[in-house]
C-alpha positions as CSV (number, residue, x, y, z in Angstrom):
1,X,0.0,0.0,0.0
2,X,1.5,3.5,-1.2
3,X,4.5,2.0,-2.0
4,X,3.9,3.3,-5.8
5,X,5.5,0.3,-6.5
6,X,4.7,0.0,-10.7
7,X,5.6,-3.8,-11.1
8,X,2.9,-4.9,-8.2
9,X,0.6,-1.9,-10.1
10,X,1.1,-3.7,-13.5
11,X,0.7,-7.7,-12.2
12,X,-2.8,-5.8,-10.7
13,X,-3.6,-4.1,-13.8
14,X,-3.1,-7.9,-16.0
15,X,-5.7,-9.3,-13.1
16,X,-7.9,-6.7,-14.2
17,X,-7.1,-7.3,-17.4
18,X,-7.2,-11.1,-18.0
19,X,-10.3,-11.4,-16.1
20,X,-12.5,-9.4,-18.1
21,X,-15.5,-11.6,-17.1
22,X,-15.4,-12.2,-13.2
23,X,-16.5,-8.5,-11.6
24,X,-15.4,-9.7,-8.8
25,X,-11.7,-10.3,-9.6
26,X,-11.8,-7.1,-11.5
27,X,-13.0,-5.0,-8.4
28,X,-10.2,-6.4,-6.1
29,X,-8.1,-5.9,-8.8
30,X,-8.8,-2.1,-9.4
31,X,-8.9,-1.2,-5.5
32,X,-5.3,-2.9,-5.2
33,X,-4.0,-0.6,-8.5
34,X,-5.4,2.3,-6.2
35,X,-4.2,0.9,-2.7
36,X,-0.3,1.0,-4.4
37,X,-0.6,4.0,-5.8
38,X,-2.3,5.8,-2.9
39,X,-1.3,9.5,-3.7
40,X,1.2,8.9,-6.3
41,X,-1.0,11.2,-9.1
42,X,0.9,9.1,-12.1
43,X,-0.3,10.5,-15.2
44,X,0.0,7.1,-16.8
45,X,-1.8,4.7,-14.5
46,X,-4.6,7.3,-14.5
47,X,-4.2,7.3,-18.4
48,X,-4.3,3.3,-17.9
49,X,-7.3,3.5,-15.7
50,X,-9.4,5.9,-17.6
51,X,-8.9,4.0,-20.7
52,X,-10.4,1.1,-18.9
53,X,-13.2,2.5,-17.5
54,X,-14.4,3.4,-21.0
55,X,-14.1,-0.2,-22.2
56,X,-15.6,-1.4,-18.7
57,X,-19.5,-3.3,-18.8
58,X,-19.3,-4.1,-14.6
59,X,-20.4,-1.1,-12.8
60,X,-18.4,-3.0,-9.4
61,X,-15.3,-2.5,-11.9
62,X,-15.7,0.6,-12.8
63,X,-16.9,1.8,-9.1
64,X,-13.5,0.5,-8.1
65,X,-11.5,1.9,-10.9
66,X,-13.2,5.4,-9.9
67,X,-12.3,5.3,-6.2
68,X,-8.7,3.6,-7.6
69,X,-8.1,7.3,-9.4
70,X,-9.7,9.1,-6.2
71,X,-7.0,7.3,-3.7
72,X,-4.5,8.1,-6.6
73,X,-5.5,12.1,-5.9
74,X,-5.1,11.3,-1.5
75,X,-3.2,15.1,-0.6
76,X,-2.9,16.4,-3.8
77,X,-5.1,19.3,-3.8
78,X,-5.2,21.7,-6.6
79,X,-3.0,19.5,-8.3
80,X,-6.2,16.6,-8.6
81,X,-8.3,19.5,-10.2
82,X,-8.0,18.3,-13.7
83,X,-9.2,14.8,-13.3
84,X,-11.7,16.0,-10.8
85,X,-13.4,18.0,-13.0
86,X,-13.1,15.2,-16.0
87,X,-14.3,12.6,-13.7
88,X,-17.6,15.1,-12.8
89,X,-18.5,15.5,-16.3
90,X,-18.8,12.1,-16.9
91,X,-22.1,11.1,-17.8
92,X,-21.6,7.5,-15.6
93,X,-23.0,8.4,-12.8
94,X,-20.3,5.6,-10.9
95,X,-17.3,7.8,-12.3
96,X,-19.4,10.9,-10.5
97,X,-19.7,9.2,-7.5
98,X,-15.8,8.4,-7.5
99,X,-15.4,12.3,-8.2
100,X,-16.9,13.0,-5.2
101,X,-14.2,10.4,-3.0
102,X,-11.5,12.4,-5.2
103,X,-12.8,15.5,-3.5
104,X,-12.6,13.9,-0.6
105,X,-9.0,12.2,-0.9
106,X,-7.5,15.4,-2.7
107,X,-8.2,17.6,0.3
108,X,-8.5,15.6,3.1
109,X,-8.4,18.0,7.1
110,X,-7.7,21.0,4.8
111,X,-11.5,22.6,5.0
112,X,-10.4,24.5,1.6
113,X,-13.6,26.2,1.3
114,X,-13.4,25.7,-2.8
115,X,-13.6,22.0,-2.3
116,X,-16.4,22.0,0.4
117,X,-18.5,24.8,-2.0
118,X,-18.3,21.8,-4.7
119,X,-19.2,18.7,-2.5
120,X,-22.3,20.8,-1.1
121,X,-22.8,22.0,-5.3
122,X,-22.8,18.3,-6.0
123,X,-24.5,17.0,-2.7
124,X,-27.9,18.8,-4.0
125,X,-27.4,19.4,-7.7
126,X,-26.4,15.8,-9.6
127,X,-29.7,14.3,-10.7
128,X,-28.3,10.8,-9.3
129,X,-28.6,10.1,-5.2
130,X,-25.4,8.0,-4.4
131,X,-23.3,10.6,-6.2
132,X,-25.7,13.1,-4.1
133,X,-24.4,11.2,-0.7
134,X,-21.1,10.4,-1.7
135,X,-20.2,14.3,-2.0
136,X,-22.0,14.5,1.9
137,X,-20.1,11.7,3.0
138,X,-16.3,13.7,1.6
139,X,-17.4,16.7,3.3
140,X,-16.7,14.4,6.7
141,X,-12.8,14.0,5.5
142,X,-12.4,17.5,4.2
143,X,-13.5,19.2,7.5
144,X,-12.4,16.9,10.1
145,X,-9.5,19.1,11.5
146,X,-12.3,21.5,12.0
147,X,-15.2,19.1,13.4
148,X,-17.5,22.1,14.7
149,X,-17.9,23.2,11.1
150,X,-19.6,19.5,10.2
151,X,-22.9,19.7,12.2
152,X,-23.5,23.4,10.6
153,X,-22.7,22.2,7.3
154,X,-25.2,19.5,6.8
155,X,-27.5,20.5,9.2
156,X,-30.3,21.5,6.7
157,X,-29.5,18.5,4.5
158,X,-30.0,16.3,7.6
159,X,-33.5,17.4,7.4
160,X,-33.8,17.0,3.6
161,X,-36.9,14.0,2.1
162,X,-34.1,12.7,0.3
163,X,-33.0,9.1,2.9
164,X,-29.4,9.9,0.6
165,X,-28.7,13.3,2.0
166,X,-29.6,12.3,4.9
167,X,-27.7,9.1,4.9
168,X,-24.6,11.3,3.5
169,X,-24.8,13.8,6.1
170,X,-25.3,11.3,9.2
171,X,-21.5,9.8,7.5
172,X,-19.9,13.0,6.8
173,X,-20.6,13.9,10.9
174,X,-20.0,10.7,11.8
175,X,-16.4,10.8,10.2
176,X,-15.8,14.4,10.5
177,X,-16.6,14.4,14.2
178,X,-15.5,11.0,15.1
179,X,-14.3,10.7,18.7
180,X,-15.1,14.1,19.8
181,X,-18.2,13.8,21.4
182,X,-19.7,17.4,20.2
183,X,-22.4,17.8,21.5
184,X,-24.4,19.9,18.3
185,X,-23.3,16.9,15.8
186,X,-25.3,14.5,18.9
187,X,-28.5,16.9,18.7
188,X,-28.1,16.0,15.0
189,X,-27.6,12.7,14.7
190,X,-30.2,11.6,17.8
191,X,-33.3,12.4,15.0
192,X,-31.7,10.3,12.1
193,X,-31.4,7.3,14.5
194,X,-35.1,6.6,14.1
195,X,-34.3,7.3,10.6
């Protein structure tokens, strides 16, 4: 893991490859590519990756390729823009929903306002609800330096009729404010439990 190691990332990638049929294979397959290159950014295993997710038939495949590219992005910050904003044009919703993680990985404890402004864009605007809690979820990791700000942040989306955004906001306070015992991300998380 993060070892960037290309020679365990290509025996990986032939997995993936050589067992086009078994989803299964080709999902442990894709999060173990992501697991070696855990913030390495490489232009050409995301060039490898993206190439496959175009060809890909299994959503598990190409769920795992996604998160595979957002691990890839883990501290990079403006640097993950580009790929971000390629993956969130994507008319897959799964490549979307990976966007969202890439977010989330990219900017991880900063709070950089940008980032949460798009995960909130994203957490009420994309027309498909696991992309929709997936983008509540990565506001957890972006603002868990600062866990105060969580409860605020989702605290109207909590309420929402939408079980995703409410789902995605019960994670993103559950990780942003795990093992703090805050008493506002209690107050909203009490309601949900009869959820």
């Amino acid at each position: 893991m993060a070892t960037k190691n290309q020679d365990i990332f290509n025996e990986l990638k032939q997995n993936l490859y050589n067992n086009a049929d078994s989803a299964i294979i080709g999902e442990a397959a894709a999060y173990g590519m992501g697991l070696v290159m855990i913030g390495a950014a490489d232009q050409e295993s995301i060039q490898d990756i993206l190439n496959h997710i175009d060809d890909q038939k299994h959503d598990k495949i190409i769920r795992a390729l996604s998160m595979s590219l957002a691990l890839q992005m883990f501290g990079k910050e403006e640097s993950a823009d580009t790929l971000i904003e390629q993956m969130v044009r994507s008319k897959d919703n799964i490549v979307r929903y990976g966007a969202m993680y890439a977010i989330g990985a990219a900017y991880a404890g900063t709070s950089n306002n940008m980032a949460v402004q798009k995960l909130l864009h994203y957490a009420v605007s994309d027309v498909n609800d696991d992309v929709k809690r997936a983008a509540l979820t990565n506001l957890g990791f972006l603002l868990l330096r600062k866990p105060e700000t969580v409860p605020e942040s989702v605290k109207h989306l909590a309420e929402s009729y939408n079980p995703h955004l409410r789902y995605g906001s019960a994670m993103a306070v559950g990780i942003g404010c795990a093992g703090t015992g805050l008493n506002e991300a209690l107050k909203l998380l009490a309601p949900l439990t009869n959820d």
